[in-house]
C-alpha positions as CSV (number, residue, x, y, z in Angstrom):
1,X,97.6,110.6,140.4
2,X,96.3,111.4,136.6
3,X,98.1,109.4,134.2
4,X,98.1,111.1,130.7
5,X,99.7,109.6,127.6
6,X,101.2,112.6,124.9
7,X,101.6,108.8,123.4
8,X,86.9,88.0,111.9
9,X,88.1,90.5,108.5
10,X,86.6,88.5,105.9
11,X,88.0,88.3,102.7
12,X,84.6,89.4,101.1
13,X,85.6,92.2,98.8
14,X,87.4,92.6,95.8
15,X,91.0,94.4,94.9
16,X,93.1,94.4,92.2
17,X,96.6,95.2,92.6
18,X,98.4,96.9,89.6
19,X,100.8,95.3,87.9
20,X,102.3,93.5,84.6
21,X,99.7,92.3,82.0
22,X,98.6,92.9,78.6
23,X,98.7,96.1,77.2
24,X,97.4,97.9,75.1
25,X,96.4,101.6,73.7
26,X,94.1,103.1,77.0
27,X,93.1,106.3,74.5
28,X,90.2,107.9,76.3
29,X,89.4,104.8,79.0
30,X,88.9,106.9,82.3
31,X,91.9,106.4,84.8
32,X,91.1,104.1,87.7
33,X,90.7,105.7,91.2
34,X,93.4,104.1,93.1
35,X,95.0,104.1,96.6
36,X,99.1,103.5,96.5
37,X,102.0,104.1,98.2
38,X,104.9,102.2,100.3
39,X,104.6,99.5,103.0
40,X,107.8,99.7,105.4
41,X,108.5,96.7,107.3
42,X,110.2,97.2,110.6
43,X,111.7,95.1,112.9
44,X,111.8,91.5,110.6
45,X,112.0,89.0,109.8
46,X,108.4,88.3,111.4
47,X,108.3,84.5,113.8
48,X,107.0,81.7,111.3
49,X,103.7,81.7,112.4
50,X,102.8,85.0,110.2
51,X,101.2,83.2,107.4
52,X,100.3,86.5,105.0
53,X,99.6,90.4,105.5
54,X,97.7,92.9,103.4
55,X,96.5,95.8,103.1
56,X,93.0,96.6,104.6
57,X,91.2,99.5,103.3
58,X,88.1,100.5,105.0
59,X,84.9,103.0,105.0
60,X,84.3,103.0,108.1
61,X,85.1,102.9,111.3
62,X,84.7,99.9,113.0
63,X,83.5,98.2,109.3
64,X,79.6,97.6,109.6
65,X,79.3,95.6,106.2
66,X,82.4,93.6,104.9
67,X,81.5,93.4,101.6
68,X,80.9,97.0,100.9
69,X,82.9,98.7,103.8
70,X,86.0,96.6,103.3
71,X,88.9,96.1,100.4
72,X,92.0,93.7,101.1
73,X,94.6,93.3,98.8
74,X,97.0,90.3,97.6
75,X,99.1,88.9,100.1
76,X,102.3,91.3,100.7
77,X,105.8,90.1,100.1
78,X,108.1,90.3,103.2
79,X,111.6,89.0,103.8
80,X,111.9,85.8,106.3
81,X,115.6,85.7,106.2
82,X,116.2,85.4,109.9
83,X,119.6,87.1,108.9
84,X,117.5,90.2,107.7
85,X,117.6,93.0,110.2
86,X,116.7,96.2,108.2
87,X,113.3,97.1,107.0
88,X,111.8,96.1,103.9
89,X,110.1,98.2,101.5
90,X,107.4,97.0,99.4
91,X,105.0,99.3,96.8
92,X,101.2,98.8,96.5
93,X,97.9,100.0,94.4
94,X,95.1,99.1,95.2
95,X,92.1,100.2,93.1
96,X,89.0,101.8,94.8
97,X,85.7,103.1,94.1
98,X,85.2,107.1,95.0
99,X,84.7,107.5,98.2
100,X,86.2,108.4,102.0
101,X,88.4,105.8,103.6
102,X,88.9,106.0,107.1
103,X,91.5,103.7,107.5
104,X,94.7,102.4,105.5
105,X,96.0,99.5,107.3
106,X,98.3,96.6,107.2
107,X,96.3,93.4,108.4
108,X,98.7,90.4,109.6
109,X,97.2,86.5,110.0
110,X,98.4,83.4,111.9
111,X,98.9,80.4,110.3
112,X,95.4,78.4,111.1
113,X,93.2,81.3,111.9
114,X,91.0,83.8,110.3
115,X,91.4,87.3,109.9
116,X,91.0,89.6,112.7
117,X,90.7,93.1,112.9
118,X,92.9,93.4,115.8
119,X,96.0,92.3,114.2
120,X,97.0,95.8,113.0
121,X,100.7,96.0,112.1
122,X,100.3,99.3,111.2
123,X,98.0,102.2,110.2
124,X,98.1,105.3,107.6
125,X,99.1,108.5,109.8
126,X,100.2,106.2,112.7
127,X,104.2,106.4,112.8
128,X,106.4,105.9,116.1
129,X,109.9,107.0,114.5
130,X,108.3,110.8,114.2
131,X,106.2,110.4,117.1
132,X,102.6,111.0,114.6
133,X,99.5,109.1,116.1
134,X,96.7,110.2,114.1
135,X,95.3,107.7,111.3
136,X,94.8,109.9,108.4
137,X,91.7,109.0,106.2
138,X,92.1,109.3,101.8
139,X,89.7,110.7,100.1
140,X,89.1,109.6,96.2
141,X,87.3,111.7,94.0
142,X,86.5,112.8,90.3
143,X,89.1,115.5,91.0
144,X,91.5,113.9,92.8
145,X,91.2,109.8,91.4
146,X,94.6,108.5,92.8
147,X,95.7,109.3,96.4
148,X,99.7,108.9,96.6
149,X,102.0,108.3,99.0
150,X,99.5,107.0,101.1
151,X,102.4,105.3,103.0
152,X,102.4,103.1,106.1
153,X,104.9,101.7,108.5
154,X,104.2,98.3,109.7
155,X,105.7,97.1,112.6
156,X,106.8,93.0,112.7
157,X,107.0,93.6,116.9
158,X,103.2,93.3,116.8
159,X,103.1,89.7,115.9
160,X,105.3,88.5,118.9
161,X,103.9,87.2,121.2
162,X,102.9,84.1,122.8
163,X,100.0,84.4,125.1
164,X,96.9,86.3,125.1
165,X,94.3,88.7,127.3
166,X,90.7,88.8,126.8
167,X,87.7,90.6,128.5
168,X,85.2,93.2,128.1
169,X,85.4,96.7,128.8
170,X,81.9,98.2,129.5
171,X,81.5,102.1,128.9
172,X,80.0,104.1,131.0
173,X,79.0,108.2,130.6
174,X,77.8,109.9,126.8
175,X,79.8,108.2,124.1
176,X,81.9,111.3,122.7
177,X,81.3,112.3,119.2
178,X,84.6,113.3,118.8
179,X,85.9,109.5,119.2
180,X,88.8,108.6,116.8
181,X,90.3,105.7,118.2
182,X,91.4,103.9,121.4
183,X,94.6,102.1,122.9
184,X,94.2,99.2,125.3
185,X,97.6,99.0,127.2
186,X,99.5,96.4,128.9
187,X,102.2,97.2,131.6
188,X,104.4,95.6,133.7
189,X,104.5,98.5,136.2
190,X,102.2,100.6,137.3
191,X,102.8,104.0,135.5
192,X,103.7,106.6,138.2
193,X,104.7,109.9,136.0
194,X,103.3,111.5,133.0
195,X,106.7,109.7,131.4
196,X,106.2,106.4,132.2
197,X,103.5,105.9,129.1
198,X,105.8,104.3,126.7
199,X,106.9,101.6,129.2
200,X,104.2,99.7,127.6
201,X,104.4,96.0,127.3
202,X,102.4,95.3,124.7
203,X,99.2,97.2,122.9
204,X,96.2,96.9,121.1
205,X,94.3,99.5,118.6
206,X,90.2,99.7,119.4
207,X,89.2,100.8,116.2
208,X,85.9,101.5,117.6
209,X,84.1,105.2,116.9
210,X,80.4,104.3,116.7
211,X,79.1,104.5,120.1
212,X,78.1,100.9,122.1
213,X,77.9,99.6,125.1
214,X,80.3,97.1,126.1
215,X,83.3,95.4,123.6
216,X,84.9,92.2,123.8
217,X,88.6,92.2,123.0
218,X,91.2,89.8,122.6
219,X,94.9,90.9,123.0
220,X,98.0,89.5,122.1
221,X,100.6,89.7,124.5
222,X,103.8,87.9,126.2
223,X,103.3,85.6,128.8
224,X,104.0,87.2,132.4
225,X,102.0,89.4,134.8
226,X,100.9,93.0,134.0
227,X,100.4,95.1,136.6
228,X,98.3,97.6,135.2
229,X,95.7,97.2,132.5
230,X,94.3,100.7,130.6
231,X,91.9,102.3,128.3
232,X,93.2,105.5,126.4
233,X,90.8,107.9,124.1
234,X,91.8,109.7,121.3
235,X,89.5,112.4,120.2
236,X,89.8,113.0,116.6
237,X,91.1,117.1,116.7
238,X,93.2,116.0,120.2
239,X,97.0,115.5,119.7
240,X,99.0,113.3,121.7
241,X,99.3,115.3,125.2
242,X,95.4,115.2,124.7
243,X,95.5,111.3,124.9
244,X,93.8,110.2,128.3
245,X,93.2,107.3,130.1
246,X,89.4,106.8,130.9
247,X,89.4,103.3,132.5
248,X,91.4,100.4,133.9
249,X,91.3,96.9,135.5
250,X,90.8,97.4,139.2
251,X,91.0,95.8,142.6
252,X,87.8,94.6,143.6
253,X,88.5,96.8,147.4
254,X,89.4,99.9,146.5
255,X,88.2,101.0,143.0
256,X,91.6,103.7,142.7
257,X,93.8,100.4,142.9
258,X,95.1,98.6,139.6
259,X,94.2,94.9,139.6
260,X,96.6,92.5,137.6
261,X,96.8,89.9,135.3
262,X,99.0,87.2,134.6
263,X,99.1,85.0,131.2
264,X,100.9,82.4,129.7
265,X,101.3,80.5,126.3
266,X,98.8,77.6,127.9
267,X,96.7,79.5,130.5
268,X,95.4,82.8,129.0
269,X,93.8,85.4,131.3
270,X,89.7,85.6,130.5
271,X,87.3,87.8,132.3
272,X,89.7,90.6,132.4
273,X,87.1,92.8,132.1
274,X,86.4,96.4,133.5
275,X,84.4,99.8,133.2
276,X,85.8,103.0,131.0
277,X,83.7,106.1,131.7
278,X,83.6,108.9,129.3
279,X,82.6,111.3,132.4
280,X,86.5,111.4,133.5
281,X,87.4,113.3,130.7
282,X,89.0,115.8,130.1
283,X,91.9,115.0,132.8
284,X,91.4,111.7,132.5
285,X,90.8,108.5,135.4
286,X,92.9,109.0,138.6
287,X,94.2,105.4,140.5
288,X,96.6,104.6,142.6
289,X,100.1,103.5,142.9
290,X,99.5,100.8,145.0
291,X,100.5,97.3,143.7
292,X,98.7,94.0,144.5
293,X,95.4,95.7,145.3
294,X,97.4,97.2,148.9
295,X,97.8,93.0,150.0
C-alpha cells in the first residue's frame, strides 16, 4: 500500500523583549523592527522537568551560524498549577534586525540539559486546531519594520515523555529543492489506510532544507514498542494531501516490511537508523502491512 499523510541552540545571540523602563520623548528616533504577537499554551500545566521556553527566531533553515542566524528571547511565563487545564496566553516582542526569518518557534528545555533544536513546542504557521501545517516565514523591512500577530500555538504534549529514539536516516536520490520541512513519526500500529496518519504516537519536526547526506536524530517518545517508524516530506508549495512518506525502518528480510522498536525510560532504542529516498516521490514509499517482519 502507499501511505500518504494530508497531515545544541545556543544561547549566542541577543534579544530584547519590550517592556516597562524609563521613558522618555522618542521625537524622531527610528522605530525598532520587531517581531510580536501571542504564545498559546495548550494542554498545561507542562511535567516539572520543563525548566524554561522561549522563543527561537531564526534565518535559516537548519541555522548554519548561531550567532548570526539565531535570536532567543527571555524565558516565557507559563502556569504550573497542576489544577490549570485551559491554555495560557502570553504576549511577546522581540526586536530584530531587517531581514527574512524562516522560522518563529517556541523552544522548550529540560531541567540539566542544553538547548536542542528538536524540542519544538510549536512553530509560526503550524496549527492542529485548524488543521494548517505550513511554517510561515516574517519578513522585516524599511517598509514594513514590525511584523504582528506573528502568533504561535505551543503545545505542552510535546514535552511528555519519558523515553527516547535515536538513529540516522541516510538519504538516498537528488535532494529536492523544494524541501520545507520533514516529520519523523512514531506509531504503535502500522498505518493501513490513508486515515490512519494521525494515529501517531509521538513526532518530531526535521527542520532540515539544505541538502546532506545522512542526519542523526534523537526523539522523544513514551516508553513501549512502535511498530512502524517514518519519514514524511513536505515540499514548500505542497499542502497537506501532498505530504508523503519517503522512508521507514524496515525488516532486515523483506525491505516492504516495517521493523520495530521498543524503548523505555532506562533502555533507549539506538541504531534505529534507515534509508529515505527522494526517488519515491511523488506517491510516496510503498510497505507492507505485515507486523514483526512476517515472524
Amino acid at each position: 500500500m502507499r501511505f500518504q499523510i494530508p497531515t545544541c541552540l545556543s544561547a549566542l545571540a541577543f534579544l530584547l523583549l519590550i517592556g516597562g523602563g524609563c521613558s522618555y520623548d522618542h521625537g524622531l528616533d527610528p522605530v525598532p523592527s520587531r517581531i510580536k504577537g501571542m504564545i498559546i499554551f495548550e494542554g498545561g500545566p507542562p511535567p516539572f522537568y520543563v525548566r524554561e521556553a522561549r522563543v527561537v527566531i531564526a534565518k535559516k533553515v537548519p541555522p548554519e551560524n548561531f550567532t548570526t542566524d539565531v535570536i532567543l528571547s527571555d524565558p516565557l511565563p507559563f502556569n504550573r498549577d497542576a489544577s490549570h487545564t485551559g491554555p495560557d496566553t502570553v504576549h511577546y516582542e522581540v526586536v530584530v534586525e531587517p531581514g527574512t526569518y524562516a522560522i518563529t518557534a517556541i523552544l522548550w528545555r529540560r531541567e540539566g540539559q542544553a538547548w536542542n533544536i528538536a524540542n519544538i513546542l510549536g512553530l509560526y504557521g503550524v496549527d492542529f486546531t485548524k488543521q494548517e501545517f505550513a511554517p510561515k516565514e516574517v519578513v522585516i523591512g524599511k517598509d514594513h519594520p514590525v511584523a504582528d500577530s506573528v502568533d504561535v500555538r505551543a503545545y505542552w504534549l510535546f514535552t511528555k515523555r519519558d523515553a527516547s529514539i535515536r538513529g540516522t536516516i541516510n538519504f538516498k536520490g537528488a535532494w529536492r529543492d523544494d524541501t520545507d520541512f520533514f516529520v519523523l513519526g512514531f506509531y504503535s500500529e502500522i498505518p493501513r489506510s490513508q486515515f490512519d496518519y494521525l494515529n501517531f504516537s509521538s513526532f518530531l519536526f526535521v527542520l532540515q532544507r539544505a541538502s546532506v547526506a545522512s542526519y542523526p536524530y534523537s526523539a522523544a517518545v513514551n516508553s513501549g514498542k512502535y511498530k512502524f517508524i517514518a519519514l514524511f516530506w513536505k515540499g514548500k508549495t505542497a499542502n497537506l494531501a501532498d505530504i508523503r512518506a519517503i522512508g521507514f525502518y524496515r525488516c532486515v528480510e523483506d525491505s516492504l516490511w516495517p521493523a520495530s522498536a521498543e524503548t523505555s525510560i532506562d533502555k533507549p532504542a539506538t541504531q534505529i537508523d534507515f534509508d529515505a529516498n527522494f526517488a519515491t516521490l511523488p506517491g510516496g514509499i510503498r510497505f507492507s502491512v505485515i507486523e514483526n517482519c512476517g515472524q
